[in-house]
BAPAVO-881591 format. One record per residue (C-alpha): x, z, y. Coordinates in steps of 0.05 Angstrom, whole numbers, padded with zeros to 5 digits, always signed. Example, Ala and Ser with C-alpha at 12.3 -4.5 7.8 and 13.67 -1.06 7.14 Angstrom:
2
+00246+00156-00090/+00273+00143-00021/
end
This chain:
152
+00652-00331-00105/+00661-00255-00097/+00673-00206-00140/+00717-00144-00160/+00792-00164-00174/+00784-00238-00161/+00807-00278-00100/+00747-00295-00052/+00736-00368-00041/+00711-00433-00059/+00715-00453-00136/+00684-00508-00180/+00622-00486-00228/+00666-00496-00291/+00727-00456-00254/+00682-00400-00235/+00660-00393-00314/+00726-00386-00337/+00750-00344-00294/+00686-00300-00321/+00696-00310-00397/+00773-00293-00382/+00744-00224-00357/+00699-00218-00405/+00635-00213-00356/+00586-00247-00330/+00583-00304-00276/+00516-00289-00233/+00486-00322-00169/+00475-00278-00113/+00435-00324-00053/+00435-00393-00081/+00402-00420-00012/+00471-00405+00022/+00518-00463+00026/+00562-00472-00019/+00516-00414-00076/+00551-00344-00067/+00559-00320-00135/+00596-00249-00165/+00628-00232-00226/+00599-00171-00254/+00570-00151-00322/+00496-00166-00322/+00471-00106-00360/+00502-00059-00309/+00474-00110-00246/+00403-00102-00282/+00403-00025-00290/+00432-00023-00211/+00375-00061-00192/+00322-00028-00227/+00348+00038-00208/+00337+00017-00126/+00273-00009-00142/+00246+00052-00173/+00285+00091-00122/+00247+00055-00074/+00182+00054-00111/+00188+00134-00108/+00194+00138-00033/+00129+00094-00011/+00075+00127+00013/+00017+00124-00030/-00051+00107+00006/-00106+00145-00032/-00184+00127-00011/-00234+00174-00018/-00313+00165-00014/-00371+00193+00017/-00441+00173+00005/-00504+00188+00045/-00573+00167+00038/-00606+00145+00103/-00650+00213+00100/-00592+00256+00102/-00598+00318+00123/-00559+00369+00177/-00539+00406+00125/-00515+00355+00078/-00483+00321+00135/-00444+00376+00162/-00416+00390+00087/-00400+00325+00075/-00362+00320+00140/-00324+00380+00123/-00302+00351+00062/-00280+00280+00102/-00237+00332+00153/-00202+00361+00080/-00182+00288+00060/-00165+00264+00131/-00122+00327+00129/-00094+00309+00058/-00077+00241+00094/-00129+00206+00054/-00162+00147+00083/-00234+00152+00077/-00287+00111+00065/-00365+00129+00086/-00432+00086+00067/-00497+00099+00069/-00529+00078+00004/-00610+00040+00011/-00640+00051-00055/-00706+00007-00064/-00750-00004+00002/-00695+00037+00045/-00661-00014+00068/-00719-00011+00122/-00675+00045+00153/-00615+00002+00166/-00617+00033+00239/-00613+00101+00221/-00559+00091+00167/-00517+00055+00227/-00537+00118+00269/-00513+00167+00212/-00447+00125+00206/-00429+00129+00277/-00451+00202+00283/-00410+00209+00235/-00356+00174+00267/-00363+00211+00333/-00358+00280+00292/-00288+00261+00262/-00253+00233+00325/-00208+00279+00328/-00183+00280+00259/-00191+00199+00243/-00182+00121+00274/-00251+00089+00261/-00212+00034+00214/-00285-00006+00205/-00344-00003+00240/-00409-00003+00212/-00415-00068+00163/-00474-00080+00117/-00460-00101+00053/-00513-00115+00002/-00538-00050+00002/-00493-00010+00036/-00480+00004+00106/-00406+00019+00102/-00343+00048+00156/-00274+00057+00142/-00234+00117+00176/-00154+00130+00176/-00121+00190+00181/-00099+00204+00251/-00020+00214+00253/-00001+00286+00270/
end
């Protein structure tokens, strides 16, 4: 048992209680896989609100991964291409991951080729701004790649 103000060592489950109701706190278990259980003497409301304040804390400082879409059509074309790519440079930028399909709407999926050639055109255009995360999957009826944000 450890805790503020009280001898560290070995004591009985019953001991350990008392000693906690003398103080008028609580007797909690710290790693009960360790042998003998380590266990403190704190008050528990104040333990709670310690831990919850970390875990926000920590909570707060993970980066959070944002995706962003883009959707072509297997016709796409230069022009829609090139302003869609300029929008995937502004998220890579953002540090976005994005996420690019081509979308076969009725017979279309005849042009799976050309959607895989889009898709890697794509892919070639943003090498220097993005890690080709995916390659080219089909997936009912999209063709879809996955691109992360290179690190700068």
């Amino acid at each position: 048992m450890v805790g503020e103000g009280i001898e560290q060592g070995v004591y009985s489950t019953d001991e350990a209680l008392k000693m906690a109701q003398e103080m008028e706190m609580d007797l909690v278990e710290i790693s009960p896989n360790a042998v003998p259980p380590v266990c403190r003497i704190v008050d528990y409301n104040k333990f709670l609100y310690s831990q919850k304040k970390k875990d926000k804390e920590l909570k707060a400082k993970q980066a959070k991964v944002v995706m962003k879409e883009i959707r072509f059509g297997p016709n796409t074309d230069d022009h829609d291409f090139d302003f869609k790519l300029n929008h995937a440079k502004k998220f890579l930028a953002e540090g976005a991951k994005v996420k690019a399909y081509v979308f076969f709407k009725g017979r279309t999926i005849v042009f799976k080729e050309r959607g895989e050639i889009l898709l890697l055109r794509f892919a070639q255009e943003l090498e220097e701004f993005a890690t080709v995360e995916q390659l080219p999957k089909l997936e009912g009826k999209r063709m879809i790649m996955m691109f992360n944000p290179k690190k700068k």
